[in-house]
C-alpha positions, 0 to 999 in steps of 0.5 A: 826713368823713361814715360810711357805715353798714355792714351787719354781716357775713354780713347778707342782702342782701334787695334784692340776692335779690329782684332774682336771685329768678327766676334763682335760681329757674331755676337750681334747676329746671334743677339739679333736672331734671338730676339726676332726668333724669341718675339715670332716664337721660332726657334734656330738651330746650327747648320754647318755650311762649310765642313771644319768651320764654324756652323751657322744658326738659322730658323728651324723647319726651312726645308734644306732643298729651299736653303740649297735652292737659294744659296749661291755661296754654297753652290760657289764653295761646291764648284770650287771644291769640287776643282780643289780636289780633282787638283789634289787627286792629281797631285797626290794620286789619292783622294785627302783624308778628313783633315785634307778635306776640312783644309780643302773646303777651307780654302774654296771657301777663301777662294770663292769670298767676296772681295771687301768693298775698299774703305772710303774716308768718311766725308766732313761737311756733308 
């Protein structure tokens, strides 16, 4: 009969963490806006940002204008887009249906992220 290894107790499991990063990530900005909005008597509501993915929540009552105005990520997305599709206009000689458009607006935004800062190893005697 062969042994499993096993991880000690209270070991982390690192690959179980990357894969709820994003989540993790969510739920602490979500639990952070609450918290403020809850302590200065705002309110959130969701936005959706990108069409077909998730919305985000932000303050109720900031003009729109004052949100299009500030957002370079969006004006990012838009540009980007906007080439996208003249693309797929060319290559299929019709402008995409709703779900085209939602896969569309899926890959400006991929296209026009930020690259990730590269991992550095942290130092031992600092």
């Amino acid at each position: 009969m062969g042994h499993r290894k096993r991880e000690p107790t209270g070991a982390l499991d690192t690959v179980r963490l990357y894969q709820h990063v994003v989540a993790a990530g969510t739920l602490y900005t979500l639990t952070m806006t609450t918290e403020v909005c809850e302590e200065l008597g705002l309110a959130t509501v969701p936005r959706e940002v990108t069409p077909g993915l998730r919305p985000v929540m932000e303050i109720a009552g900031v003009d729109q204008g004052l949100i299009d105005w500030s957002s370079t990520r969006r004006q990012q997305i838009e540009q980007a887009l906007e080439g996208i599709t003249d693309q797929y206009v060319q290559d299929h000689g019709r402008l995409p249906g709703e779900r085209g458009r939602h896969g569309l607006a899926w890959w400006a935004a991929q296209d026009t992220r930020p690259e990730k800062k590269t991992a550095r190893p942290l130092l031992q005697n600092q």
